[in-house]
VEXLUMGU-978161 format. One record per residue (C-alpha): residue number from 1; residue in three letters; chain; x, y, z. Coordinates in Angstrom, 3 decimals. Example, Ala and Ser with C-alpha at 12.3 -4.5 7.8 and 13.67 -1.06 7.14 Angstrom:
<recs>
{1 ALA A {12.300 -4.500 7.800}} {2 SER A {13.670 -1.060 7.140}} 
</recs>
This chain:
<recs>
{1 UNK A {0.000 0.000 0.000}} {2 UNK A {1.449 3.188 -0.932}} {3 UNK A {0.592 6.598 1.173}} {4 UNK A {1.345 10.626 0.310}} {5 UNK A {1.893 12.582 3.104}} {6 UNK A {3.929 15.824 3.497}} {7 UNK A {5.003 16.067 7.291}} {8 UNK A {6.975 18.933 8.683}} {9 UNK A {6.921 17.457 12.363}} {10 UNK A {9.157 15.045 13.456}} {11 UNK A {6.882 13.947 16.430}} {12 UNK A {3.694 13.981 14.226}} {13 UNK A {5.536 11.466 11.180}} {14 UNK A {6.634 8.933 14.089}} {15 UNK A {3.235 9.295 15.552}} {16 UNK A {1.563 8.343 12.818}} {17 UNK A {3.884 5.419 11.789}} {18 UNK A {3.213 3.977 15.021}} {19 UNK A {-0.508 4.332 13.948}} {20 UNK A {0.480 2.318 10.935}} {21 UNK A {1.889 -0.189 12.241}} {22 UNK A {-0.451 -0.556 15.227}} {23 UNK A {-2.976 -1.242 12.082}} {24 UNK A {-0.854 -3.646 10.784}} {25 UNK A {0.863 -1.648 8.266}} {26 UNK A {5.261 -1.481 8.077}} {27 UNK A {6.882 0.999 6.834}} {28 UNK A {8.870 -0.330 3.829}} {29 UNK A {9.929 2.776 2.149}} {30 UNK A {9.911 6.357 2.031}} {31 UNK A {10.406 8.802 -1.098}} {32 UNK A {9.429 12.440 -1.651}} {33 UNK A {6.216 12.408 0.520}} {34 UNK A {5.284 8.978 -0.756}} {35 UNK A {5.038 5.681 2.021}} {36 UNK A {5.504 2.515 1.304}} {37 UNK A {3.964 -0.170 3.647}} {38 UNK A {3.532 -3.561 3.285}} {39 UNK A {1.367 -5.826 5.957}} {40 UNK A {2.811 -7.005 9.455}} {41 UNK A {1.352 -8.064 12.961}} {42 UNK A {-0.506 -5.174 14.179}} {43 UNK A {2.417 -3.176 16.785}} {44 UNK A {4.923 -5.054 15.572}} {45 UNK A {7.160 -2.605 15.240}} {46 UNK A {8.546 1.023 17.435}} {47 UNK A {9.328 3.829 14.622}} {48 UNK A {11.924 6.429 14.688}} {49 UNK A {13.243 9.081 12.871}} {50 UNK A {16.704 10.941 12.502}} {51 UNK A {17.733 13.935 10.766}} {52 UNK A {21.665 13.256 11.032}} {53 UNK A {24.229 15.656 11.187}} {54 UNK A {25.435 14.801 7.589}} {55 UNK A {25.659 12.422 5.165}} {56 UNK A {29.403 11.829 4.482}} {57 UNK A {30.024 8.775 6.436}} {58 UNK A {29.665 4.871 5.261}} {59 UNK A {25.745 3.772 4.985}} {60 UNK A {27.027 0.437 5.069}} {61 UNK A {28.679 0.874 8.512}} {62 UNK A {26.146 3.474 9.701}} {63 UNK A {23.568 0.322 9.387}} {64 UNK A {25.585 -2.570 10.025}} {65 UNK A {26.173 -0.298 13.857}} {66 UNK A {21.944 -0.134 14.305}} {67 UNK A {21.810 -3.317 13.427}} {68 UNK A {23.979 -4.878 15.819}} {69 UNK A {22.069 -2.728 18.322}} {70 UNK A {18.930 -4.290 17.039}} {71 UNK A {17.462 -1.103 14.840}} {72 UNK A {16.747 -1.321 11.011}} {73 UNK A {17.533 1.039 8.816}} {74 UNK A {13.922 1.197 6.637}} {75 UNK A {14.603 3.955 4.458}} {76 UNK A {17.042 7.084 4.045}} {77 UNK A {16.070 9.923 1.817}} {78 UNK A {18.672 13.080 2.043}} {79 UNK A {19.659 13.115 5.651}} {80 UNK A {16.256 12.179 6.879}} {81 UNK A {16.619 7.800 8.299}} {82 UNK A {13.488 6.208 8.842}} {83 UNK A {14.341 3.501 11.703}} {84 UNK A {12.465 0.550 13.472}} {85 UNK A {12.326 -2.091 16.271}} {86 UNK A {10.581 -4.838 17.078}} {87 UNK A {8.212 -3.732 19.595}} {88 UNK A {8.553 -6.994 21.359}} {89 UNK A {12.383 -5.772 22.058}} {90 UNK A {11.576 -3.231 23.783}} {91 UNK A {10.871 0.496 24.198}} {92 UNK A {12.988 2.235 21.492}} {93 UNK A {13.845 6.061 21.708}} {94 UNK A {16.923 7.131 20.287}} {95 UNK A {17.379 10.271 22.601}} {96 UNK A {16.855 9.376 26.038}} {97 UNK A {18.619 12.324 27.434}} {98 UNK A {17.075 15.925 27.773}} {99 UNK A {20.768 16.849 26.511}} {100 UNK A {20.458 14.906 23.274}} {101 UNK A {16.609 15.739 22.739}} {102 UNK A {17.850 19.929 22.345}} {103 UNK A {20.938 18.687 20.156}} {104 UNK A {18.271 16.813 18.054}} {105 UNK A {15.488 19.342 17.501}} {106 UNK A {18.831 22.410 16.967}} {107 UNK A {20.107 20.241 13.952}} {108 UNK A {16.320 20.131 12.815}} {109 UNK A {15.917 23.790 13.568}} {110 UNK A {19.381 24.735 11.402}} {111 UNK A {18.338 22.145 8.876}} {112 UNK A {15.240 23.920 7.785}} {113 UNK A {16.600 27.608 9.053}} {114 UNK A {18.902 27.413 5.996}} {115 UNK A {15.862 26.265 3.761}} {116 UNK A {13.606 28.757 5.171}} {117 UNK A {16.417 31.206 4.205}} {118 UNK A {16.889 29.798 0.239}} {119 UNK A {12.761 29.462 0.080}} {120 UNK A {13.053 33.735 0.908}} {121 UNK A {15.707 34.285 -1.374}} {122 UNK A {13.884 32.692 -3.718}} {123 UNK A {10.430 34.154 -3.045}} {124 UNK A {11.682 37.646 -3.167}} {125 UNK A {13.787 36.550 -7.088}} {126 UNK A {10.423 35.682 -7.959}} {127 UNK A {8.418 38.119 -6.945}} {128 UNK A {10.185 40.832 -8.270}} {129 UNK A {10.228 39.001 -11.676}} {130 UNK A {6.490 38.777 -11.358}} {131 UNK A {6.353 42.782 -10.530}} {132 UNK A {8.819 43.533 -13.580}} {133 UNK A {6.912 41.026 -16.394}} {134 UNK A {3.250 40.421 -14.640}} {135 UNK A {3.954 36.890 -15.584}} {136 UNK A {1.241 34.136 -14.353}} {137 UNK A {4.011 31.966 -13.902}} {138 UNK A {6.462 33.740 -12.096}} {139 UNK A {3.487 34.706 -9.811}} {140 UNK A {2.950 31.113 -9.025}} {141 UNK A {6.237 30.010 -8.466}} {142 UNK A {6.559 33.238 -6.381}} {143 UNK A {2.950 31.857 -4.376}} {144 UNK A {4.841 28.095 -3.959}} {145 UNK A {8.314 29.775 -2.899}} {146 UNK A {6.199 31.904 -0.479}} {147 UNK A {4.225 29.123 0.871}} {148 UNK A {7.064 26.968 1.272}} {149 UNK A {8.986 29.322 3.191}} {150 UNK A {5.911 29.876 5.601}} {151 UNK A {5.757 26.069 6.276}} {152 UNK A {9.969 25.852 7.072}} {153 UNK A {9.580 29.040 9.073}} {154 UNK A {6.720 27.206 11.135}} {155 UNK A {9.137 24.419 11.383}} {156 UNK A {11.699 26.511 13.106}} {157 UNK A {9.454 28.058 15.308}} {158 UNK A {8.260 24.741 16.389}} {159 UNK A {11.788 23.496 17.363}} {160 UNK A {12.200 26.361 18.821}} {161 UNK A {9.734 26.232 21.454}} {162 UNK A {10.211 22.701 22.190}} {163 UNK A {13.801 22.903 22.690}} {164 UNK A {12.941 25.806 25.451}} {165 UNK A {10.188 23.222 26.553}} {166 UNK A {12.912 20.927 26.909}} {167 UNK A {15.263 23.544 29.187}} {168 UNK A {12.598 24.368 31.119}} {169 UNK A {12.268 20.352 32.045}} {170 UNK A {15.625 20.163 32.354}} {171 UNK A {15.515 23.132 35.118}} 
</recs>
């Protein structure tokens, strides 16, 4: 069964993998908004995900290391890894510490900062080629660069506040 969804929360993606799979549904694959699942035993399995720091190191090692601690990679797009475990293993959280939780939503927060920032630069090329020509199409792409900078913006704003949730837990 394949599924489109555009998620710009974390915490609302894993949230509703864990729906999937507590319907029976696996994550098998994930491309460009578009989920792959194929049928398992309903909460069979504990969903994660990871925006890593970067991409330069081995795959091969990076999964071979979850692996041996009993994670599977499912799918990597970019620097976005989709990871599982077999609920029957265990809780699985891969930030336990409050430390590690405001190291994980900064890296999200900088992540989309710097595409909040190229969405801008890009809204304000096209709107001003939209003022100079009154093109339809520069005015759309103008709309979607607009609208897409909105939606990262929103993104930062809710890292933001849940990393000062997070220091105010953490005292």
């Amino acid at each position: 069964m394949k599924k489109f969804r555009l998620y710009y929360d974390k915490d609302r993606e894993q949230d509703w993998l864990q729906k999937m799979s507590s319907e029976g549904w696996a994550l098998k694959k994930f491309f460009l908004g578009v989920y792959t699942f194929v049928p398992c035993k309903p909460g069979e399995y504990i969903y994660q995900i990871d925006l890593l720091e970067n991409w330069d190191g081995d795959k091969e090692d990076f999964a071979s290391f979850m692996e041996d601690s009993g994670v599977e990679v499912v799918s990597q797009w970019y620097r976005c890894v989709y990871l599982r475990k077999k609920a029957e293993d265990g809780p699985f959280e891969m930030y336990t510490d409050i430390d590690s939780k405001i190291n994980q939503y900064n890296r999200i927060k900088n992540f989309f900062r710097a595409a909040f920032i190229l969405e801008m630069g890009g809204f304000l090329i096209e709107m001003n080629a939209a003022l100079r020509t009154k093109s339809l199409l520069f005015w759309i792409f103008a709309i979607l660069a607009g609208v897409f900078a909105i939606l990262f913006l929103r993104i930062v704003w809710r890292c933001q506040w849940k990393i000062e949730q997070l220091q105010r837990e953490k005292g």
